[in-house]
N, C-alpha and C positions, 0 to 999 in steps of 0.2 A: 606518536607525539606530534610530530608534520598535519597530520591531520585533524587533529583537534584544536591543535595553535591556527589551523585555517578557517575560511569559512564555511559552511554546510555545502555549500554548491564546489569550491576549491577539495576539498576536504574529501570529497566523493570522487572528483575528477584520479585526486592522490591514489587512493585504494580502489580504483575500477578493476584492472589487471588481476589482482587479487582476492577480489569479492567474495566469488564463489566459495574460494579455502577458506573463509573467513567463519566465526559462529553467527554471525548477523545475515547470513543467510537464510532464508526461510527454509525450511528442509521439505523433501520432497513428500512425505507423507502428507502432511499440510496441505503442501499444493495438490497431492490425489483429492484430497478431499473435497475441496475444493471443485475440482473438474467433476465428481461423480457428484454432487449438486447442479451445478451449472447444465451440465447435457448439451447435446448440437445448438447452436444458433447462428445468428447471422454473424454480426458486427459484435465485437467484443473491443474494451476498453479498458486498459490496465493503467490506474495511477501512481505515480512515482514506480516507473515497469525495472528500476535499479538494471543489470544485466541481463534482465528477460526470463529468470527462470518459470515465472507465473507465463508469458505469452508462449515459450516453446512449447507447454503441454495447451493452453488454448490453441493453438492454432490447427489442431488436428481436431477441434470441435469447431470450427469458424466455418463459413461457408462463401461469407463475403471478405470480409477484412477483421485483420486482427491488430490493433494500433495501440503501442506504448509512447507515454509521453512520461520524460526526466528532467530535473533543471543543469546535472549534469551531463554535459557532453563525452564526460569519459564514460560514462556510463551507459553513453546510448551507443557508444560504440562498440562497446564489447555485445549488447545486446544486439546490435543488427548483424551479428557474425555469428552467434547465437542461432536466433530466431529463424533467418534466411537460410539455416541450415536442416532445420527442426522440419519433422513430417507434416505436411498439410499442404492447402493448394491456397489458402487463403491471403488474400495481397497484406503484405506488412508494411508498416507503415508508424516509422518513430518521429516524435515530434520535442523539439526541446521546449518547456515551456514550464507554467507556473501551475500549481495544482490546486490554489486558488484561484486562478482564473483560466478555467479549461477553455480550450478554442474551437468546443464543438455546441450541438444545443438538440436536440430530442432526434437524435440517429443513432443510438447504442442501443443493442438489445439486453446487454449483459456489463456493466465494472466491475469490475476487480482491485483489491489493494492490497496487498499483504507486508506485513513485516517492515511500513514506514508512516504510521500514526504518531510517533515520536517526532517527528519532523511538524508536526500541525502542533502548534499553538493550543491549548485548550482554548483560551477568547477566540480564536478561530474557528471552532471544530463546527460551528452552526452555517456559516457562511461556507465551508469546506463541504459540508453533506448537502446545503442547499444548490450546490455546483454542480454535484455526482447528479443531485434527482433534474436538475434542467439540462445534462447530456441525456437521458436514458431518453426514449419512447415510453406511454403511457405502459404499465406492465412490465417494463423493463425491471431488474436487477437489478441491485449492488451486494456484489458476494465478498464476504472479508471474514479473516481468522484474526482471531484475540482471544483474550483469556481472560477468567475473573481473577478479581483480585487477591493476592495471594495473603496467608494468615500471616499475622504478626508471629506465627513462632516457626514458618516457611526463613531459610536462611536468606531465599531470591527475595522477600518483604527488604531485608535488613542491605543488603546487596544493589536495588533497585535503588532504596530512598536514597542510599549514600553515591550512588552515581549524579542525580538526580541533585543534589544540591553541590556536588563538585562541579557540575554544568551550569549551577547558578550563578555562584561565585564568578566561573571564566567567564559568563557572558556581561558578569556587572562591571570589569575588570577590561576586559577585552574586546576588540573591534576588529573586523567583525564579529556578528556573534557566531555560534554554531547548534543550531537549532537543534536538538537531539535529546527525550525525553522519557522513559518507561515509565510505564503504569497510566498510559492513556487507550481512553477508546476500548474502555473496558467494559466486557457485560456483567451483568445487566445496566449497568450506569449509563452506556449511548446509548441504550432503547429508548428515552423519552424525547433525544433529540433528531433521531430517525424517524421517529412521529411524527413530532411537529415539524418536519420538513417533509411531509406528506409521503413518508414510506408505512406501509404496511410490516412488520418484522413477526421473522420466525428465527429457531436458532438451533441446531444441534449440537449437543456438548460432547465431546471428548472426552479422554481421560484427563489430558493436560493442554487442550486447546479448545475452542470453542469455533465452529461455523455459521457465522449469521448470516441470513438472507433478509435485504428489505429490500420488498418491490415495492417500484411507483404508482400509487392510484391512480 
């Protein structure tokens, strides 16, 4: 309740400590998946890196650095005690900052995002992917898990929507808001806007998650 009466940055900071235990954690099969995509590379980029569970398993693929950036600072702490612990030789490197306005520009070979597409805006989501493709290098990645959208007679359809407008409500109501939304960023629906922001897109589907790959032209 503390958490959602706060804002999205406060909110996160609250539940750092606890993340992990939490179900809004990305679960670790996911993130295999993930890394047996991706394979060795240089420089690796995790956006909204939440507690790091996405960097601790990149960084035993990284060769140069492996860098998470969060807007919460509770979060980047529990992640540097995480990460700097995790196998790999790769320099770590967390940054607090804004994931619409990354503070890097064509030195990633690989992004990553898992498990915080709800935090972007849909009127964001074009200016968010146009960010991701002017970090990467030409060729570069962006690897992310997501799901299609679930059927109307799926119970998580009925579950999702009602989350989803209880979070409307609070934010019409409430100041700050707390930016937090499911059923975004879903395939095949981002394919046409990973296009037109010059990714190439492929996708491997799961049972009950999806892996897309879109590299930069």
């Amino acid at each position: 309740m503390r958490q959602a009466l706060a804002s999205t940055e406060r909110g996160y900071d609250l539940i750092a400590p606890k993340f992990d235990r939490t179900p809004f954690r990305t679960p670790d099969v996911i993130i295999d998946e993930m890394m047996k995509t991706i394979g060795p590379v240089g420089s690796a980029l995790d956006v909204c890196c939440g507690t790091g569970a996405v960097m601790t398993k990149m960084r035993t693929l990284c060769s140069e650095r492996v860098i998470g950036i969060d807007f919460s600072q509770g979060m980047l702490d529990e992640a540097r005690r995480r990460v700097e612990a995790a196998p790999g030789d790769a320099k770590v490197e967390l940054v607090r900052g804004d994931a619409l306005d990354l503070p890097f520009s064509h030195e990633m070979d690989v992004v990553t995002c898992a498990g915080a597409f709800g935090h972007v805006l849909v009127a964001d989501e074009d200016r968010f992917i146009a960010g991701l493709a002017r970090v990467l290098r030409p060729g570069g990645r962006f690897v992310f898990p997501t799901t299609r959208a679930p059927r109307v007679a799926d119970g998580w359809f009925w579950m999702a929507h009602g989350f989803n407008a209880v979070m409307r409500v609070r934010n019409a109501v409430l100041r700050p808001p707390f930016i937090m939304y499911y059923l975004t960023f879903l395939w095949p629906a981002i394919r046409p806007k990973l296009e037109r922001n010059g990714f190439a897109v492929s996708a491997a589907e799961h049972d009950r998650f999806v892996i897309v790959t879109a590299t930069k032209r």
